[in-house]
N, C-alpha and C positions, 0 to 999 in steps of 0.2 A: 925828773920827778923824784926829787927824797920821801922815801918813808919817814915819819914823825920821831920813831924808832926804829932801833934795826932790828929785824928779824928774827921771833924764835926760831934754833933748828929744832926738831922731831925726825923720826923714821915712820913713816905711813905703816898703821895695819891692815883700813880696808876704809873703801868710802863706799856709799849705800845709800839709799832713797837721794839719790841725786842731791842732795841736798847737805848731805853728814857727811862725816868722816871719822876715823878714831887713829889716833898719834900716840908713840911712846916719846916725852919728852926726853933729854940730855939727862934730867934724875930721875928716870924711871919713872916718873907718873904716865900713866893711862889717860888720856882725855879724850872727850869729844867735841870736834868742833862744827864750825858752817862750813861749808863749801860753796864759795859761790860763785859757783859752776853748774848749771843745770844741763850743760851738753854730753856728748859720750865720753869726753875727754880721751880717746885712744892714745893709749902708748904712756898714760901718765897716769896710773892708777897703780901698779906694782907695787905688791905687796914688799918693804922693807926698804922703798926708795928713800932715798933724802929729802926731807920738805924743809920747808920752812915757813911759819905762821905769824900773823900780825896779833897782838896781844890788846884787848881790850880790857877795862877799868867799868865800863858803865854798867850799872845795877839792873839797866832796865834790859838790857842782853840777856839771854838767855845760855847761850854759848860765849865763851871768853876770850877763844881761838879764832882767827879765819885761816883757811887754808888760802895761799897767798902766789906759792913757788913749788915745782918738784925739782930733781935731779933726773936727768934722761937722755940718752945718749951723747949723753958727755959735755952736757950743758945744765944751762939753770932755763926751766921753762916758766914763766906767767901763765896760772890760770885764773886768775880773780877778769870777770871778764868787767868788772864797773873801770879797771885800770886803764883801758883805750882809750877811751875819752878824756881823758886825761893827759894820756901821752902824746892824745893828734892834736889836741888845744897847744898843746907847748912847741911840737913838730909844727904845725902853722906858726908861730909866735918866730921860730926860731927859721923861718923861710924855707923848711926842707921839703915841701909838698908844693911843688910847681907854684905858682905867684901868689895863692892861699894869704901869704904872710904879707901882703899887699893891702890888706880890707881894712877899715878902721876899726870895727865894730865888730865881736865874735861870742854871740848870747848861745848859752845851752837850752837840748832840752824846752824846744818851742814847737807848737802846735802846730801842723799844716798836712794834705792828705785826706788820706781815708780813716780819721781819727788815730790819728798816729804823730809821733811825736820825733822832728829829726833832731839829732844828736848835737848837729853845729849848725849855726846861721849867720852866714856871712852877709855884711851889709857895707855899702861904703857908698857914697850921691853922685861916683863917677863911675861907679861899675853895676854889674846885674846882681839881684840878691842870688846867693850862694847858695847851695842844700847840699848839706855834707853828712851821711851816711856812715856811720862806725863801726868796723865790727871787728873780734876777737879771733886772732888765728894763734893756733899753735902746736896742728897736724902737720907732723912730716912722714912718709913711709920711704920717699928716698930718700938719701942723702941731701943733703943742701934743698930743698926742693919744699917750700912749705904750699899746705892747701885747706881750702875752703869749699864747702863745710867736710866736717865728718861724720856727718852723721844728715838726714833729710831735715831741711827747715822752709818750713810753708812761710814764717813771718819771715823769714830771707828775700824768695821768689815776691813777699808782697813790697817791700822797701825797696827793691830794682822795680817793680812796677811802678812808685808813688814818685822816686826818682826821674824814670823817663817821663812822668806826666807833670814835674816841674819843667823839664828841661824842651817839651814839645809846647810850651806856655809862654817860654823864651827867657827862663831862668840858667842860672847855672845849675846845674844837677852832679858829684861828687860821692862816689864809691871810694871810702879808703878801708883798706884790708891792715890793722895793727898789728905784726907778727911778735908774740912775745917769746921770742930767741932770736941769739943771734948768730948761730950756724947755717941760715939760709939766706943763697943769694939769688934765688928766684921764686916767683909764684903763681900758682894752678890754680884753676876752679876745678872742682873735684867733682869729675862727671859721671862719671862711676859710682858714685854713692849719692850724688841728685842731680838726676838730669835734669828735672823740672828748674832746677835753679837755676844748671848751666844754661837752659834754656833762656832761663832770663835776664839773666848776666848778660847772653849775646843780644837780645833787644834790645836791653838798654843803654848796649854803646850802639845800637843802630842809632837808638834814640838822641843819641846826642848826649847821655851822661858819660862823664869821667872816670876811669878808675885807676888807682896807686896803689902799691903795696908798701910798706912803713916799715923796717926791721929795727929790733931793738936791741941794745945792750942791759943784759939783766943782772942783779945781785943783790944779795938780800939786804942793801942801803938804798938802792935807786934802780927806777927803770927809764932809761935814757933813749930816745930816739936817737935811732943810728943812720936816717936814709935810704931813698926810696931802694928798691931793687926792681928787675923789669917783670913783667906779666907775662905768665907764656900765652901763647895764641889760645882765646877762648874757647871754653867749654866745648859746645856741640861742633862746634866748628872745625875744633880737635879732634872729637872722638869719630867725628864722621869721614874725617883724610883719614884717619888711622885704619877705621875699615874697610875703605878704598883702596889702599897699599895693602891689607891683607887678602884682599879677593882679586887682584892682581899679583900678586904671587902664586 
């Protein structure tokens, strides 16, 4: 996926009501821009990091800037979280998510659920319709090792519930997790900061939905799908061996 244009760089000063930001440009201007990121974004908020911003022209914005890219342990990270769905449309297109790039048919952004809205809709007169799930990662606290979420999301736990109740209908049902870096070559559910999620990340592959992790290649020209990487063993499932080996010690 090419940017329009390439990238302004800036050095981040601080971002704020989830929503802002404020950037020293390359000539010393001061701006404020969007951030469109409503999560805790951990580990990408550093005061004085390297960003880089997409540059808008239209009148009717109010902000000129979006925060787009940081610099972070030694990579380029994606935080515009609208970018996923973007990258999984072309990552299916391009056959990197298990047989996805098989369907005829790939509409965004269609109604179905608990008034809720899924992200892909795969359709094809020889296969089962599709429901494909998108979401934003680009938490790492180990090395190599990205996870989801960072932070507690209730509309997370509700999307693996709307998933398994396509996939118990006799639909296909499809979690894909889009990591925007690409120093990780594995992926968590992050049970530790919401169980309630992990919990339901583990029903819904009872249930019978899918899940992939997607890693990218980033620069402030394009963000490339680079290929799945594997899942570590799920959530609670995890942390519940984990504390079985520790009361066994």
């Amino acid at each position: 996926m090419l940017f329009d244009k390439p990238l302004v760089p800036a050095r981040l000063i601080s971002r704020y009501k989830r929503f802002l930001f404020d950037a020293e440009l390359e000539s010393g201007e001061i701006i404020t821009g969007s951030c469109p990121n409503t999560g805790s974004m951990q580990g990408l908020t550093t005061p004085g990091s390297r960003i880089w911003l997409s540059e808008h022209d239209s009148p009717t914005r109010k902000y000129r800037h979006v925060f787009e890219m940081i610099e972070a342990d030694g990579t380029i990270v994606g935080v515009n979280t609208a970018m996923p769905n973007r990258v999984a449309a072309e990552a299916i297109t391009l056959r990197q998510v298990a047989d996805l790039g098989d369907y005829t048919t790939v509409r965004r952004e269609q109604k179905y659920g608990r008034n809720s809205r899924i992200d892909l809709l795969l359709t094809d007169p020889l296969r089962p319709t599709t429901y494909v799930e998108v979401k934003n990662v680009h938490f790492m606290r180990t090395p190599a090792l990205a996870e989801f979420p960072d932070t507690v999301t209730v509309r997370g736990a509700k999307h693996l519930e709307e998933l398994g109740d396509m996939a118990e209908a006799g639909h296909r049902a499809v979690m894909l997790y889009v990591i925007q870096r690409h120093d990780c070559d594995r992926f968590r559910i992050c049970s530790d900061l919401d169980r309630v999620y992990a919990n339901a990340f583990d029903r819904a592959l009872a249930r019978g939905v899918e899940a992939y992790a997607l890693k990218c290649q980033i620069s402030p020209r394009e963000i490339i799908p680079a290929g799945l990487i594997p899942i570590d063993e799920p959530g609670i499932a995890a942390l519940c061996k984990s504390v079985e080996k520790t009361a066994e010690s």
